[in-house]
N, CA, C and O atoms as CSV, one atom per row, in Angstrom:
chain,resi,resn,atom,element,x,y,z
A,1,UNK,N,N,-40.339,120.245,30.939
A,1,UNK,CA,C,-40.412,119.756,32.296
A,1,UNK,C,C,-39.658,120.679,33.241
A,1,UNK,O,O,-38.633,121.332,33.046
A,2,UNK,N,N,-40.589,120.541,34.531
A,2,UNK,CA,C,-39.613,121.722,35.322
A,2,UNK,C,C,-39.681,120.732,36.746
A,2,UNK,O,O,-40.604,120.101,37.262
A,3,UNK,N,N,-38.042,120.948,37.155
A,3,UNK,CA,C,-38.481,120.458,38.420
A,3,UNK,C,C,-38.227,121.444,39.825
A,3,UNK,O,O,-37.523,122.453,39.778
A,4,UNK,N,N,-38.773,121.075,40.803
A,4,UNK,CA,C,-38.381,121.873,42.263
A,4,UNK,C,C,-37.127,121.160,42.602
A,4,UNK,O,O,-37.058,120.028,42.123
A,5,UNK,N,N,-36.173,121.532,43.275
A,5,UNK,CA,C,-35.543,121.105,44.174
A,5,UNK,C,C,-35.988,121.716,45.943
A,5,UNK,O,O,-36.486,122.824,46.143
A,6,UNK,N,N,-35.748,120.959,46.773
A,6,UNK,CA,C,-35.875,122.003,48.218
A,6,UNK,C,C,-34.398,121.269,48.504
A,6,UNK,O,O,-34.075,120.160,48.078
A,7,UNK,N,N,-33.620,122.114,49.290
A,7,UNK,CA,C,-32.111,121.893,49.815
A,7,UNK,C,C,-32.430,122.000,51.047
A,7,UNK,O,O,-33.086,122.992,51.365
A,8,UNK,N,N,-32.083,121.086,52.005
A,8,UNK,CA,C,-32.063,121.690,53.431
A,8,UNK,C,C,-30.622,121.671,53.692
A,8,UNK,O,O,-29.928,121.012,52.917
A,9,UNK,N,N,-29.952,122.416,54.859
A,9,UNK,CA,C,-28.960,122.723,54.885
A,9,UNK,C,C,-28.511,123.277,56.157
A,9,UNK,O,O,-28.563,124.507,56.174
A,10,UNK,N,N,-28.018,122.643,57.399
A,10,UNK,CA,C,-27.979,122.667,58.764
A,10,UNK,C,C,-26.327,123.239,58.615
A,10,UNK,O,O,-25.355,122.859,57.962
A,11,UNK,N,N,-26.729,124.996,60.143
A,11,UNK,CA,C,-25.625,125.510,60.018
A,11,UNK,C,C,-25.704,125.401,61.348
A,11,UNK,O,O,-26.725,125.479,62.032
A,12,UNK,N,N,-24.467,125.196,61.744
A,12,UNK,CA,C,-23.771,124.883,63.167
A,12,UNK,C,C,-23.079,126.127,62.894
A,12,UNK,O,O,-22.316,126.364,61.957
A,13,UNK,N,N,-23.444,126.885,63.829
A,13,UNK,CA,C,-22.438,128.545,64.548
A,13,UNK,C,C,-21.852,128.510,65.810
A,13,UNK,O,O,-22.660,128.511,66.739
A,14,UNK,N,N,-20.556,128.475,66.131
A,14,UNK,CA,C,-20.148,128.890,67.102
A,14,UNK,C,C,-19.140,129.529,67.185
A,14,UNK,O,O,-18.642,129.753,66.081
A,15,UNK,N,N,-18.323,130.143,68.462
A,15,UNK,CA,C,-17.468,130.653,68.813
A,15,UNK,C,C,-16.298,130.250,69.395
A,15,UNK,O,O,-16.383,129.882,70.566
A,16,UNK,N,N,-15.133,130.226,68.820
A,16,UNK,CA,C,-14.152,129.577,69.362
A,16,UNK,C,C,-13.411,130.374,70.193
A,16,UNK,O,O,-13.317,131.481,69.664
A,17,UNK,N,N,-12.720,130.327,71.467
A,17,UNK,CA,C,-11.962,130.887,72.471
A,17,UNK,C,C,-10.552,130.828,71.686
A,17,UNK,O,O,-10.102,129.842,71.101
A,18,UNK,N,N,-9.901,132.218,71.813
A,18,UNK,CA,C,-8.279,132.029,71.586
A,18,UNK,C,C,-8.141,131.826,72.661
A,18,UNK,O,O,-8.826,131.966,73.674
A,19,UNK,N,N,-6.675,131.278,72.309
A,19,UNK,CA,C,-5.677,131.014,73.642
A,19,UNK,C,C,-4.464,130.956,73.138
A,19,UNK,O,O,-4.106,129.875,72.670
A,20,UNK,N,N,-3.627,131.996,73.115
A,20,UNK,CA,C,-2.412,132.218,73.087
A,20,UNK,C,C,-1.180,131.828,73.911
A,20,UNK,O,O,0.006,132.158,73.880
A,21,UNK,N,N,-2.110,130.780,74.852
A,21,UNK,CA,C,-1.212,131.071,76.300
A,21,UNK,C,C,-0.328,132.487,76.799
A,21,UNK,O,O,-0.933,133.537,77.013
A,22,UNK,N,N,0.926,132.397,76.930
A,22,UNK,CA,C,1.278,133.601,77.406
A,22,UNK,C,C,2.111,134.782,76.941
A,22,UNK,O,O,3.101,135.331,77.424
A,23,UNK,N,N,1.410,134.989,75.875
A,23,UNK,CA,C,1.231,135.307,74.596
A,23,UNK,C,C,0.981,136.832,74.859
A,23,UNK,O,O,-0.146,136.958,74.380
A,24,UNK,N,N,1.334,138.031,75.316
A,24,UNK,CA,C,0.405,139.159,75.123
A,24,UNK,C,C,-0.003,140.077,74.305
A,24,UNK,O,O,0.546,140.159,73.206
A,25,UNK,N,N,-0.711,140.675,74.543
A,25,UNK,CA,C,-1.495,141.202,73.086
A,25,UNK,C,C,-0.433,142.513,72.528
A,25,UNK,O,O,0.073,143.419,73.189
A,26,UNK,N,N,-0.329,142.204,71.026
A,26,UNK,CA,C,0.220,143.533,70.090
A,26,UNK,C,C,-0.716,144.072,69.433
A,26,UNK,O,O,-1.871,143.924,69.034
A,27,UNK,N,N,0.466,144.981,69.457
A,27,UNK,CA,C,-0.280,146.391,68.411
A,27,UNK,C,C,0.791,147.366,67.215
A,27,UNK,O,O,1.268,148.500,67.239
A,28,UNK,N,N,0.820,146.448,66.434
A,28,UNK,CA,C,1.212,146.323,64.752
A,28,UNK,C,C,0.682,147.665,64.384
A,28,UNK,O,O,-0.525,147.833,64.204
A,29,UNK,N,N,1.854,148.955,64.230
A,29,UNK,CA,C,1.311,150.119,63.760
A,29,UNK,C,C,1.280,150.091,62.709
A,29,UNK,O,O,2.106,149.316,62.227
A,30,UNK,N,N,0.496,150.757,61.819
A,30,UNK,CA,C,0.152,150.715,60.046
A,30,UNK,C,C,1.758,151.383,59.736
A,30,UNK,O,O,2.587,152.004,60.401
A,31,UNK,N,N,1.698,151.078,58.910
A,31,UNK,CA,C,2.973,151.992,57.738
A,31,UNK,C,C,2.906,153.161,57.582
A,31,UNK,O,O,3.850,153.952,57.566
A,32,UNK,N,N,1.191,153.502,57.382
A,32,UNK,CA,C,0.893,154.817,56.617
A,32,UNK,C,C,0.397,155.460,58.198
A,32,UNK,O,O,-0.348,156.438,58.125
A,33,UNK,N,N,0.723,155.025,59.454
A,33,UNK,CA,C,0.925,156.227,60.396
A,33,UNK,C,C,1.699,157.307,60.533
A,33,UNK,O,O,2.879,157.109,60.243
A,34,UNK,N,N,1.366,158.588,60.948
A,34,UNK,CA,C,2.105,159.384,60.976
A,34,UNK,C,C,1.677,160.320,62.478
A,34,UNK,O,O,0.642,160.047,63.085
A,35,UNK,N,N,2.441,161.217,62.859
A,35,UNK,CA,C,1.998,161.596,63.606
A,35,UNK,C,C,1.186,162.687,63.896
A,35,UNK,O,O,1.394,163.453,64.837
A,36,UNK,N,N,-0.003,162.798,62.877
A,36,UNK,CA,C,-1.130,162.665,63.167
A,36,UNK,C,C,-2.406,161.708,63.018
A,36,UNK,O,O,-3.613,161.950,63.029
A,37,UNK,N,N,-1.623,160.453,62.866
A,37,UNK,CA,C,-3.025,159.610,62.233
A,37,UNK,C,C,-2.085,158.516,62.864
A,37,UNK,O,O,-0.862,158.472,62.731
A,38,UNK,N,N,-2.972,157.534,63.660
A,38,UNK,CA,C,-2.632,156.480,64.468
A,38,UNK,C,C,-3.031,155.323,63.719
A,38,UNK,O,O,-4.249,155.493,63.674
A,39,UNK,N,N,-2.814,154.341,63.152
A,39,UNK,CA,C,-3.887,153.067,63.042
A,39,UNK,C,C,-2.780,151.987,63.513
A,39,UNK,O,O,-1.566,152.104,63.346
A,40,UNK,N,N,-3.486,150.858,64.168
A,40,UNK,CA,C,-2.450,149.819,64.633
A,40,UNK,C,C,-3.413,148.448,64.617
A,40,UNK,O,O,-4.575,148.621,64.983
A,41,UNK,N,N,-3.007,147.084,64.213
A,41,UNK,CA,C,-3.851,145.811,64.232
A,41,UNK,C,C,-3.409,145.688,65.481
A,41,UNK,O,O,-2.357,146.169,65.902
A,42,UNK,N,N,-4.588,144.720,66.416
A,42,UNK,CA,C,-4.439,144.215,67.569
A,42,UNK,C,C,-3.974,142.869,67.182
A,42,UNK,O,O,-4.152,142.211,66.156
A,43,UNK,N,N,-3.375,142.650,68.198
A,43,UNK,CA,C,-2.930,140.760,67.784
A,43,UNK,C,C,-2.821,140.159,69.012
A,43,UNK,O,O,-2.552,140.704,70.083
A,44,UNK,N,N,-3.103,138.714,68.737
A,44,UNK,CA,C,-3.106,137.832,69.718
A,44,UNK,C,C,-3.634,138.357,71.277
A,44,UNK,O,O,-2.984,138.547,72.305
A,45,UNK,N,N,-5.224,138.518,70.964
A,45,UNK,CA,C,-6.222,138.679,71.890
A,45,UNK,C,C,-6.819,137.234,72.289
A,45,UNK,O,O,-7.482,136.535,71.524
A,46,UNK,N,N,-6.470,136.903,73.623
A,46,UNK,CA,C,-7.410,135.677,74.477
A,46,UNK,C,C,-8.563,135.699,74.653
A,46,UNK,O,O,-9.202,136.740,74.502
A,47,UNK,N,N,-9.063,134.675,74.979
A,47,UNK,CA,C,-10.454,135.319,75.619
A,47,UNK,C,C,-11.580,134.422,74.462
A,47,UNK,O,O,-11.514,133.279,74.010
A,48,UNK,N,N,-12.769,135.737,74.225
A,48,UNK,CA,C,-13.450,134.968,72.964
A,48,UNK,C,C,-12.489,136.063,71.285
A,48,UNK,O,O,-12.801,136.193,70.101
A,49,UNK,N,N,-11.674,136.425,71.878
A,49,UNK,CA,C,-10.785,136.877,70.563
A,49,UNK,C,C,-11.282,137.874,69.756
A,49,UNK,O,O,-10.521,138.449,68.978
A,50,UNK,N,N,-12.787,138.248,69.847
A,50,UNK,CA,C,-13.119,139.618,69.247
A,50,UNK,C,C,-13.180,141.006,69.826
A,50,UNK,O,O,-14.075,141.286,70.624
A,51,UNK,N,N,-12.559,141.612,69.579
A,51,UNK,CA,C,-12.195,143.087,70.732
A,51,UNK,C,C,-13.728,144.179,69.802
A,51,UNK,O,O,-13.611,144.759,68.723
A,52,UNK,N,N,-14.646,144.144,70.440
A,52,UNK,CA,C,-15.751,145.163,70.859
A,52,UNK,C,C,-15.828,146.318,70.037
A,52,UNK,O,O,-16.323,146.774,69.006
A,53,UNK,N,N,-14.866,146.641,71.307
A,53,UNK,CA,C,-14.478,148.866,71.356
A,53,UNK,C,C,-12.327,148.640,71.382
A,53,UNK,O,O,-11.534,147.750,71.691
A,54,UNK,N,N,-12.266,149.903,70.914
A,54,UNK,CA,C,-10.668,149.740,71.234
A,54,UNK,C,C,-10.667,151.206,71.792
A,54,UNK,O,O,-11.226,152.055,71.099
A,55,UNK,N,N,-10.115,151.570,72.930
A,55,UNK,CA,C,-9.732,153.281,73.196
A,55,UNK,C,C,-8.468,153.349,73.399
A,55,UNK,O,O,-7.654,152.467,73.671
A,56,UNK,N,N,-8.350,154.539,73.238
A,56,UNK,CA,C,-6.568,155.299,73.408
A,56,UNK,C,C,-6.753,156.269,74.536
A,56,UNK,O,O,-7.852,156.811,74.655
A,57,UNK,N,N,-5.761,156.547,75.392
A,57,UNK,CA,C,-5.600,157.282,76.398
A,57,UNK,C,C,-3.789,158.108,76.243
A,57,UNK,O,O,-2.804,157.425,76.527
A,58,UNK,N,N,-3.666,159.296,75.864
A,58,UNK,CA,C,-2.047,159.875,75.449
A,58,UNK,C,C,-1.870,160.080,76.735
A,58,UNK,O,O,-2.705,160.200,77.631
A,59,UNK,N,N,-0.478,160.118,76.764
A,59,UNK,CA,C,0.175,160.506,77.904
A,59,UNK,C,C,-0.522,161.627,78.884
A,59,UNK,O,O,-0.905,162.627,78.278
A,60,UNK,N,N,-0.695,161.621,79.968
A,60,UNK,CA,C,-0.504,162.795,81.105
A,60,UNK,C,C,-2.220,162.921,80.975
A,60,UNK,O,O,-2.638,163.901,81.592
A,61,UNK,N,N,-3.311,162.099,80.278
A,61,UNK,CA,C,-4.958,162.837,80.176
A,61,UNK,C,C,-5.421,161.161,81.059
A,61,UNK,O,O,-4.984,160.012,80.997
A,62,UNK,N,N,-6.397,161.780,81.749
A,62,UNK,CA,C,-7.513,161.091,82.647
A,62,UNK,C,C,-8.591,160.335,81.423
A,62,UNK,O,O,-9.505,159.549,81.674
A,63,UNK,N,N,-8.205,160.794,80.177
A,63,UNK,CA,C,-10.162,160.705,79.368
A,63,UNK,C,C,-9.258,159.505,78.337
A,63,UNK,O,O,-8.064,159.367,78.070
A,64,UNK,N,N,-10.570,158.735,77.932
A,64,UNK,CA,C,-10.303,157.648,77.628
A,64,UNK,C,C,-10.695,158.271,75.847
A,64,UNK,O,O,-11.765,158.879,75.874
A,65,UNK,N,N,-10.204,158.240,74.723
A,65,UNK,CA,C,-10.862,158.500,73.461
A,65,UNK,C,C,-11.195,157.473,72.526
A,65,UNK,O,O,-10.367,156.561,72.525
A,66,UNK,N,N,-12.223,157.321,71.665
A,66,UNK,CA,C,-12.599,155.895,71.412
A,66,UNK,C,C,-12.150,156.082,69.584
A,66,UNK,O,O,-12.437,156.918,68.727
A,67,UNK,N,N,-11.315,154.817,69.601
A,67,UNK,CA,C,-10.644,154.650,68.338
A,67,UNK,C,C,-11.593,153.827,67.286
A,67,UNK,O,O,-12.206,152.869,67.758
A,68,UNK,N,N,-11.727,154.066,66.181
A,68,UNK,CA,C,-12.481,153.901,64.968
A,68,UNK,C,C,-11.781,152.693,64.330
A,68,UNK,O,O,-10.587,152.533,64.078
A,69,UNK,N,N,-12.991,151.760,64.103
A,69,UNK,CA,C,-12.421,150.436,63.680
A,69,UNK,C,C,-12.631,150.635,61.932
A,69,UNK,O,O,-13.643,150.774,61.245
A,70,UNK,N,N,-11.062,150.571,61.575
A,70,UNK,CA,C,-10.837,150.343,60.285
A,70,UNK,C,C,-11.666,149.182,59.590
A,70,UNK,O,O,-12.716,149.285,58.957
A,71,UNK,N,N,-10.891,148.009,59.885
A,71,UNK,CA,C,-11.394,146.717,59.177
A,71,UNK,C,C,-10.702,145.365,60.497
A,71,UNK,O,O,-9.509,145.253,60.781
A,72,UNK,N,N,-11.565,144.716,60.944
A,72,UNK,CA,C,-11.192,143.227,61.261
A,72,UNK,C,C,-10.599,143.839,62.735
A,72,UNK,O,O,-11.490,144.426,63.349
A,73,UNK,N,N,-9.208,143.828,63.476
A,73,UNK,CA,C,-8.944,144.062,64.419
A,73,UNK,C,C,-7.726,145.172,64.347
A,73,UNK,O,O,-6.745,145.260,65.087
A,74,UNK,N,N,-8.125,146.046,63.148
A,74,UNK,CA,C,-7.327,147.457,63.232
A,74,UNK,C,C,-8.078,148.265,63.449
A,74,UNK,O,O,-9.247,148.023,63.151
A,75,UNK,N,N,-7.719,149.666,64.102
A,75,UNK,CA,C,-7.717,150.352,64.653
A,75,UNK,C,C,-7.620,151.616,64.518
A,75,UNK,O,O,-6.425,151.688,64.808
A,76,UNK,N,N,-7.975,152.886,64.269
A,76,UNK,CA,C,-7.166,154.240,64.442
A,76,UNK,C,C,-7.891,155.065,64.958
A,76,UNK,O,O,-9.087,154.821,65.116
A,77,UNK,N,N,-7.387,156.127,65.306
A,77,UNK,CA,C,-7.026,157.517,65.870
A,77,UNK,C,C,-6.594,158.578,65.305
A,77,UNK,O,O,-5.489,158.594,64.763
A,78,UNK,N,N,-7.333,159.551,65.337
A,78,UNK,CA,C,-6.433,160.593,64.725
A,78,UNK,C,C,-6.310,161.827,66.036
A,78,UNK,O,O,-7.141,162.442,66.706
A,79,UNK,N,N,-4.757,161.789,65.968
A,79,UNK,CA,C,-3.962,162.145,67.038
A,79,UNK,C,C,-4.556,163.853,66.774
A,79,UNK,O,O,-4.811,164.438,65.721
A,80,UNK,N,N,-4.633,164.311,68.204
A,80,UNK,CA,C,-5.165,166.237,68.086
A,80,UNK,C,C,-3.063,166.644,67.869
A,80,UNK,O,O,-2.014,166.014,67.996
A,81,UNK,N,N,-3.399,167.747,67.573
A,81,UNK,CA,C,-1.704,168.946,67.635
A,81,UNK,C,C,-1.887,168.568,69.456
A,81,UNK,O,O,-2.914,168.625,70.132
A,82,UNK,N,N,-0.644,168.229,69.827
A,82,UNK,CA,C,-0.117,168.251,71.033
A,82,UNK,C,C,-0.053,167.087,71.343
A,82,UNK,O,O,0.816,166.830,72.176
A,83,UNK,N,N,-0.495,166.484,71.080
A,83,UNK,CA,C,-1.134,164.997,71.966
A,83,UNK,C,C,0.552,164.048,72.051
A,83,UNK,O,O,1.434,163.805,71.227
A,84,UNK,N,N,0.429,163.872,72.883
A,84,UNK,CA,C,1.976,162.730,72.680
A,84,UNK,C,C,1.875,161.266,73.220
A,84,UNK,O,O,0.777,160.833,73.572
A,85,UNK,N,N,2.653,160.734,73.269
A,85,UNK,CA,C,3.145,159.344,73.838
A,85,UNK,C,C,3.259,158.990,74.893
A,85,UNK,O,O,2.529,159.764,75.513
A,86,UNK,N,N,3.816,158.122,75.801
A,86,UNK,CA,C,3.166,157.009,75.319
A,86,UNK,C,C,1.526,156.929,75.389
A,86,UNK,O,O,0.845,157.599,76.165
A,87,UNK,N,N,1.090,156.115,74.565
A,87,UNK,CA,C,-0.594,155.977,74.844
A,87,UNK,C,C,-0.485,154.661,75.060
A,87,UNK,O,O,0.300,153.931,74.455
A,88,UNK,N,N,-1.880,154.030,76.609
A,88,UNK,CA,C,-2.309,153.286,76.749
A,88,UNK,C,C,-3.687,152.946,76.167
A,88,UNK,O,O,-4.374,153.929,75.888
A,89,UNK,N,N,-4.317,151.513,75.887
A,89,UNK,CA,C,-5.210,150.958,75.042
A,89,UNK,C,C,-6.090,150.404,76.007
A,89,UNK,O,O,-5.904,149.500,76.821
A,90,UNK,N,N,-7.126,151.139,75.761
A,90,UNK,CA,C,-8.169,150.229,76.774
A,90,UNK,C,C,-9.105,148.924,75.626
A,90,UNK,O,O,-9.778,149.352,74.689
A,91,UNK,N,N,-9.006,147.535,75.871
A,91,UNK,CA,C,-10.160,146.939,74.873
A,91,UNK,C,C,-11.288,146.391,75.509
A,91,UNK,O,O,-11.263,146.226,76.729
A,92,UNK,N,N,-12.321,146.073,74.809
A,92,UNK,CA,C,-13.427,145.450,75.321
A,92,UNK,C,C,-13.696,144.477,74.094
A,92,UNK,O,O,-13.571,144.708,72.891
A,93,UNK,N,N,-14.158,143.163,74.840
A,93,UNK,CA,C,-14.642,141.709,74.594
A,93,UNK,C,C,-16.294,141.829,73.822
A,93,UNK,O,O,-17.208,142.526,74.263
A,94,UNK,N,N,-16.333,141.301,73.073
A,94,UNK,CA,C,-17.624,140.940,72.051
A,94,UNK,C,C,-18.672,140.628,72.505
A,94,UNK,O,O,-19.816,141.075,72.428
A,95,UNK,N,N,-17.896,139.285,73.312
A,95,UNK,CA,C,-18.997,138.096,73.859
A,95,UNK,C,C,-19.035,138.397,75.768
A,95,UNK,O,O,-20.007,138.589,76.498
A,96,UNK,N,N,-17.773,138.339,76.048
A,96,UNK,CA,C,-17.677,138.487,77.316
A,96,UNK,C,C,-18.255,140.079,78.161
A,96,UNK,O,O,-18.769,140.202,79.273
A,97,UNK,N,N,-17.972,140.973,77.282
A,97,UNK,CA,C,-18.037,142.180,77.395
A,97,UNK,C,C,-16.272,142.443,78.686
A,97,UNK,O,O,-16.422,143.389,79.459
A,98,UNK,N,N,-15.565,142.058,78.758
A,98,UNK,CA,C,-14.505,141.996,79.741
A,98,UNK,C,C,-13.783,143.221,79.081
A,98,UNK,O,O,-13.879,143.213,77.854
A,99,UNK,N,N,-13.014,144.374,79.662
A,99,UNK,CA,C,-12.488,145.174,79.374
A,99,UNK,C,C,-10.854,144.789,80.312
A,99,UNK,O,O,-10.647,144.081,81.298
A,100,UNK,N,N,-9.737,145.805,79.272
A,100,UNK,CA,C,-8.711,145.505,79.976
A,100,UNK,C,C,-7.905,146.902,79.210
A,100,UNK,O,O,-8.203,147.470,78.160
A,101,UNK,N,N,-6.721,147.204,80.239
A,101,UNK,CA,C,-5.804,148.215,79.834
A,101,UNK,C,C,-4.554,147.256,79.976
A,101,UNK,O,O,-4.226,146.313,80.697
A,102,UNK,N,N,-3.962,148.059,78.799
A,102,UNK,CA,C,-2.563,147.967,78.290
A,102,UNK,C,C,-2.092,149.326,78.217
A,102,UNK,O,O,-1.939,150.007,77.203
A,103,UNK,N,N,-1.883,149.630,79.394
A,103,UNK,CA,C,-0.692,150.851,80.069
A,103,UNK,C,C,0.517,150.486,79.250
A,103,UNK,O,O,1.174,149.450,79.152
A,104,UNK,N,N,0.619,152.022,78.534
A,104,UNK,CA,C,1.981,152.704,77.760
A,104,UNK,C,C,2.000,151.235,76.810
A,104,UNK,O,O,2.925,150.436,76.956
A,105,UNK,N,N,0.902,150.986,75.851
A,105,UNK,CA,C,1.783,150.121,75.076
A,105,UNK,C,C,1.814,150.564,73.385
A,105,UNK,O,O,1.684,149.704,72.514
A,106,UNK,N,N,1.999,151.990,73.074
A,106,UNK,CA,C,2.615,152.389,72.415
A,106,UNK,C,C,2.983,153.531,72.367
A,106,UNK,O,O,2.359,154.481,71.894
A,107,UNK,N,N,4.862,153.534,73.244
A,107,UNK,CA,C,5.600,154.321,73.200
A,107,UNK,C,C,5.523,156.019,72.553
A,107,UNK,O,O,5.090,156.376,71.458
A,108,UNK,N,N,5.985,156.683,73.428
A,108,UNK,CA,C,6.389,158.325,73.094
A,108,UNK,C,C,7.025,157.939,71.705
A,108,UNK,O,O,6.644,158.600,70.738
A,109,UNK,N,N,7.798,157.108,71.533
A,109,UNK,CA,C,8.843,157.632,70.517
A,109,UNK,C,C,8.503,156.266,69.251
A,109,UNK,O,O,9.410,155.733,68.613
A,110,UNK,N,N,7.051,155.907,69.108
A,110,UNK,CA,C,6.827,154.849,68.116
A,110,UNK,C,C,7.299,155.259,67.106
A,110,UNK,O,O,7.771,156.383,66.939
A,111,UNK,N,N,7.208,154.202,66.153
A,111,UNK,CA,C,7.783,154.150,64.668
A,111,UNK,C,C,6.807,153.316,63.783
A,111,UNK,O,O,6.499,152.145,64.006
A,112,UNK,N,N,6.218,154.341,62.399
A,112,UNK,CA,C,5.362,153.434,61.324
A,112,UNK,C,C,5.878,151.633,61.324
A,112,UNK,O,O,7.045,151.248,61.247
A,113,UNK,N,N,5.097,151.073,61.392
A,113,UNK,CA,C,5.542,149.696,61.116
A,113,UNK,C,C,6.020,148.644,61.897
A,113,UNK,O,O,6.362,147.510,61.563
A,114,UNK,N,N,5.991,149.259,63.130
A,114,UNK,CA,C,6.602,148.914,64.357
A,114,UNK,C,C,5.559,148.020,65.076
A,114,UNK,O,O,4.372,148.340,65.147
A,115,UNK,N,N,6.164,146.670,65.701
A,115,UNK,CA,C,4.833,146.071,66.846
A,115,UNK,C,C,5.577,146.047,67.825
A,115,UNK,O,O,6.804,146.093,67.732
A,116,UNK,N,N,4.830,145.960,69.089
A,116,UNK,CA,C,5.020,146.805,70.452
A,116,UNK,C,C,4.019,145.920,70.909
A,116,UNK,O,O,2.914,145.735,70.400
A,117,UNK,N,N,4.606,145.272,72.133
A,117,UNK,CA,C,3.951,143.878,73.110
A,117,UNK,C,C,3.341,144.567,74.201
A,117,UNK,O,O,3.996,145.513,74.637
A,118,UNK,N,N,2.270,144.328,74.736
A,118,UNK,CA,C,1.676,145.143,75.787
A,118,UNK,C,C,2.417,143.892,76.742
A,118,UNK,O,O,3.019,142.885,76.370
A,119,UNK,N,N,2.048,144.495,78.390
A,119,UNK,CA,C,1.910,143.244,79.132
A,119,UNK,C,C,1.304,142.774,79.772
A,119,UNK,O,O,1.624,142.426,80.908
A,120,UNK,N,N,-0.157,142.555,79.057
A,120,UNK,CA,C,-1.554,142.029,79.479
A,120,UNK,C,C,-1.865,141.131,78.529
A,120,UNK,O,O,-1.166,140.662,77.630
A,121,UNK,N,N,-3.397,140.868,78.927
A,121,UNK,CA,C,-3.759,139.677,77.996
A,121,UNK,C,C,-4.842,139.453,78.771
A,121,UNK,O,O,-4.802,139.690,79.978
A,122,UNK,N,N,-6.402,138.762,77.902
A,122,UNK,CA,C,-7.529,138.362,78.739
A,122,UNK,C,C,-7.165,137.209,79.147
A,122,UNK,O,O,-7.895,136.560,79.895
């Protein structure tokens, strides 16, 4: 004897909004940074909470460079010979598409392992 089963099976998808309240967003540098290789997790992003694109901007340059998503909401860069500190983070939103800068929020003089509070937030 053989039997069929049919399963039906109703999926409800949605998107939940963070809200950190006033909370602003970090950036948790990897361990295994050095200074030539940048990677940092974003944390505590508002908004719809998935960051897009992430860019880096080094000290003293007009051009925005677009950082390579590791895994989930990390991040890296690999820094050129010269390039220095502080760098500001430009991100962009998933759902919203909303972009925002976090001017100088990781320091000339960072350190592997280090998190560093911007003072923005969507």
């Amino acid at each position: 004897l053989y039997y069929k089963y049919i399963i039906v099976t109703e999926v409800i998808f949605g998107i939940n909004s963070c809200n950190y309240g006033n909370q602003k967003i970090a950036f948790k540098v990897d361990p295994g940074s050095n200074r030539y290789y940048l990677s940092a997790a974003i944390e505590y992003v508002n908004g719809d909470g998935d960051v897009a694109s992430a860019e880096i901007q080094p000290a003293g340059s007009r051009q925005w460079f677009p950082m390579q998503q590791v895994f989930g909401a990390t991040y890296k860069y690999n820094i050129p010979t010269g390039t220095n500190g502080p760098f500001s983070i430009r991100l962009t939103q998933v759902e919203s598409r909303r972009s925002l800068v976090a001017p100088n929020a990781i320091p000339a003089n960072w350190k592997p392992g280090s998190r560093y509070i911007s003072s923005v937030n969507f």
